[in-house]
C-alpha positions, 0 to 999 in steps of 0.5 A: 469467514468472519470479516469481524474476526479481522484486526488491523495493525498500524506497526511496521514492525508486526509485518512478518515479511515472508508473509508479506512476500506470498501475500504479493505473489499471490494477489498482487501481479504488479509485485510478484517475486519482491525480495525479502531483503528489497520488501525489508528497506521498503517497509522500513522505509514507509509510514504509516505500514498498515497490515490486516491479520485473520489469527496469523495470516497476512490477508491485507497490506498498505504502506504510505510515505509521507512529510506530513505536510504537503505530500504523500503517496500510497503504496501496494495496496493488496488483500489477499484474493480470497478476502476480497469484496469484504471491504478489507481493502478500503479499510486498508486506505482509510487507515493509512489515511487516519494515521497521523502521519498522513491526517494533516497532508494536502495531497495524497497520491497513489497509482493503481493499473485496475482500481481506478473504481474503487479508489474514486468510491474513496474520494480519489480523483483521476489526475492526468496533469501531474504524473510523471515517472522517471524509471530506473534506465532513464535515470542511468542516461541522464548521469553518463 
């Protein structure tokens, strides 16, 4: 496989969802089974929306939220299993990085259960003071 052969695209608008839903299914345990309507409001939702294209397979995906300023977070990173160890993933990130949505931010997060490595090699760091979540059933108590 030529990694050449490979363009990256920074427009939401050029991610064919159903590409994107079988590229997670494969290669991404932590969101298998996304539906297209909830990929859609995601998607939408992000920027910058990176994608990687070999001819007219999905074979890479990140997408970020940002306020240009202060704070943003990295999300679903993924490439597609049999294009791994290519460098496909960090171009990913490097391009959500560079975008202008992101190039000014002061802080940049993200979460990951098993790439602590490769986000390190990038320049992130392990923050153990500042991570918190609030999942979906915690916020339903605090409103009854």
């Amino acid at each position: 496989m030529e990694v050449q052969s490979i363009r990256f695209c920074d427009r939401s608008a050029n991610v064919d969802l159903y590409k994107l839903q079988a590229l997670l299914n494969k290669s991404a345990f932590w969101a298998i089974d996304r539906r297209i309507e909830d990929l859609r409001i995601a998607v939408d939702r992000s920027e910058p929306v990176v994608s990687a294209w070999d001819e007219e397979k999905l074979v890479g995906f990140a997408r970020a939220n940002s306020d240009g300023v202060y704070r943003a977070t990295i999300f679903d990173v993924v490439v597609d299993c049999d294009y791994q160890r290519l460098g496909l993933g960090r171009k990913l990130v490097e391009t959500v990085l560079a975008h202008p949505c992101m190039s000014r931010v002061e802080r940049i997060y993200l979460t990951t259960t098993h790439q602590q490595s490769f986000y390190e090699r990038l320049g992130f760091v392990t923050n153990d003071s500042t991570t918190m979540r609030l999942d979906v059933a915690n916020r339903l108590k605090i409103h009854q």
